[in-house]
SERO-4910 file (N, C-alpha, C, O; in steps of 0.05 Angstrom, whole numbers):
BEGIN
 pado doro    nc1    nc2    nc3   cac1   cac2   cac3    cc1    cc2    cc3    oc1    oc2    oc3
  Unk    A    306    996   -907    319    970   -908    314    958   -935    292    949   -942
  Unk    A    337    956   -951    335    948   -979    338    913   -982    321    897   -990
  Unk    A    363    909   -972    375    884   -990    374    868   -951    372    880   -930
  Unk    A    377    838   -958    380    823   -940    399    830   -923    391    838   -902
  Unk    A    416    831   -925    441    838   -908    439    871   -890    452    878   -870
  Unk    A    420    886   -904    410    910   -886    408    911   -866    423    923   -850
  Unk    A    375    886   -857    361    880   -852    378    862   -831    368    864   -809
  Unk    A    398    847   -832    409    833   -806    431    849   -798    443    842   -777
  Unk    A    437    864   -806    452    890   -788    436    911   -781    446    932   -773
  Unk    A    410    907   -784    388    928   -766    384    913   -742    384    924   -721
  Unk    A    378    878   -743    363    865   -735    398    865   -707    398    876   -684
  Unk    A    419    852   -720    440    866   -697    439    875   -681    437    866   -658
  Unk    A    441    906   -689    446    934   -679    421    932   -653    428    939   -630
  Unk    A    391    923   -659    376    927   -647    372    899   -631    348    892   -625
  Unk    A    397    878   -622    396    865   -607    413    876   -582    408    873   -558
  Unk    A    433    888   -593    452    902   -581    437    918   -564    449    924   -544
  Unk    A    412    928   -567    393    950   -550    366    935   -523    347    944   -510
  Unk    A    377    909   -526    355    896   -510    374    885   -494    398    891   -494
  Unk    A    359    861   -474    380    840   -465    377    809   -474    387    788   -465
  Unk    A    362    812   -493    366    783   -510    349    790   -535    336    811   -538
  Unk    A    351    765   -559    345    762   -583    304    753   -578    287    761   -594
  Unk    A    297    740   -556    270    730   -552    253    752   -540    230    754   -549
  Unk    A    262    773   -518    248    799   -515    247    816   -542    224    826   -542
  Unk    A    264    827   -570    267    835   -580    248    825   -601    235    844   -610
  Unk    A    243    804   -611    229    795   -628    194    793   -609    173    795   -621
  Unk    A    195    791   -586    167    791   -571    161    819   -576    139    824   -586
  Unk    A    182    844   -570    171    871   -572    160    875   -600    138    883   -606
  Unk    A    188    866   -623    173    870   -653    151    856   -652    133    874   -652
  Unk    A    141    839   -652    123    820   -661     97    838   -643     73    836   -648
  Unk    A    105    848   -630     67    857   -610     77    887   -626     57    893   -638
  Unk    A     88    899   -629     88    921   -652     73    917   -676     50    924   -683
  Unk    A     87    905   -686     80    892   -721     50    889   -710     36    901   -726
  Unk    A     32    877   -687     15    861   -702    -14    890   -688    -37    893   -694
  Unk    A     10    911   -662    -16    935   -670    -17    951   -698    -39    960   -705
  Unk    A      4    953   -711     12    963   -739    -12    946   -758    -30    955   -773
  Unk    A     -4    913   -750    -34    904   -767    -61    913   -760    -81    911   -775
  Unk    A    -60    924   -739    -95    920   -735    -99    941   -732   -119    946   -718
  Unk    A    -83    963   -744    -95    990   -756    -77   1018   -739    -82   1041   -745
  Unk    A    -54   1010   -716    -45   1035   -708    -18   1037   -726      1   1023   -732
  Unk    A    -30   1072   -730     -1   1088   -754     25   1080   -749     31   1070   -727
  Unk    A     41   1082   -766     70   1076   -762     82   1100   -755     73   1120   -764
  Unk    A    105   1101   -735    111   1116   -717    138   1136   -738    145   1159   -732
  Unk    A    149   1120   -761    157   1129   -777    149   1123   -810    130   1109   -819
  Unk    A    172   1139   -826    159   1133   -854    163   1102   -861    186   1093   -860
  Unk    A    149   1091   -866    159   1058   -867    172   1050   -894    156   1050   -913
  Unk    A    196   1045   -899    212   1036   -914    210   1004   -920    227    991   -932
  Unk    A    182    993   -908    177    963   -915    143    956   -912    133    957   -889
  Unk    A    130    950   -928    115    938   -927    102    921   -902     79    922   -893
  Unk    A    119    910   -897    119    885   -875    125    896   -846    147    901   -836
  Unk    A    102    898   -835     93    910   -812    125    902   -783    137    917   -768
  Unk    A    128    871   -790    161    872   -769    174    890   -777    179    905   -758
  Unk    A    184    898   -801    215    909   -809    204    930   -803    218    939   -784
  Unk    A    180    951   -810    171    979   -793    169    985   -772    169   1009   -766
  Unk    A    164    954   -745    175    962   -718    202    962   -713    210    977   -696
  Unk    A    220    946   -725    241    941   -730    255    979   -732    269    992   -716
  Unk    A    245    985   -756    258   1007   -757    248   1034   -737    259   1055   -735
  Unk    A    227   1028   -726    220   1039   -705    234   1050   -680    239   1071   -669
  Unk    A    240   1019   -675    257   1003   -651    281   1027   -657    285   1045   -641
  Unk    A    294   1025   -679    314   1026   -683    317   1064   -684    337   1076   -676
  Unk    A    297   1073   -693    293   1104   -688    294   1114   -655    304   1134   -645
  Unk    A    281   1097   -644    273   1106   -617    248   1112   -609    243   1123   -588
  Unk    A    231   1106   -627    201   1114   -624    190   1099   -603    171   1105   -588
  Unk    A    208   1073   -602    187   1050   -578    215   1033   -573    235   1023   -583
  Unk    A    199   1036   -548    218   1025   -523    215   1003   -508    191   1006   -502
  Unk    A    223    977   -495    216    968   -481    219    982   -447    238    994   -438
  Unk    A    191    975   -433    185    989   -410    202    981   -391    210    998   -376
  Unk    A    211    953   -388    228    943   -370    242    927   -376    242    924   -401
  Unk    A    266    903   -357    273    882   -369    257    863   -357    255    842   -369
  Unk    A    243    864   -334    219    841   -326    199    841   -350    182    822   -351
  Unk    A    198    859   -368    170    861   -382    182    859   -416    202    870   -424
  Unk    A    163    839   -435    162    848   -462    139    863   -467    128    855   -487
  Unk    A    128    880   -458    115    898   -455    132    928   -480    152    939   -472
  Unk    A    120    935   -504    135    958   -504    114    983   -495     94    980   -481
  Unk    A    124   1009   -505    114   1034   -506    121   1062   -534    142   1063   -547
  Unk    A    104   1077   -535    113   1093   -554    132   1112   -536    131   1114   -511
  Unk    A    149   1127   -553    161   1139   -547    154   1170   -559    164   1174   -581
  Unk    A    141   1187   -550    135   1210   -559    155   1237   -566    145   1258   -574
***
């Protein structure tokens, strides 16, 4: 994810894969912040910034949300 406009047609695409914009950002955000506290990135990270690497995660298929009762995610092996 290079330029701004990437980055909100990832952010799109990977709303399109949930059932709202507030589960999607709860799953990135509890991603991003095991990514901070030391677990590997599930792909090659094309960003610095631990959201846009779950982001592109999300977006590979590596991690999933477990349900729609739950922002709970999971890896995807």
């Amino acid at each position: 994810m290079k330029s701004m406009m990437d980055r909100v047609k990832a952010i799109n695409e990977a709303i399109d894969k949930v059932d709202s914009r507030y589960r999607l950002s709860v799953i990135l955000f509890k991603r991003a912040r095991a990514i901070n506290q030391g677990d590997q990135p599930l792909v090659k990270p094309a960003s610095s910034k631990e959201y846009f690497v779950a982001l592109q995660e999300f977006l590979a298929g590596r991690i999933q949300w477990k349900d729609s009762e739950s922002d709970e995610w999971k890896k995807v092996e």
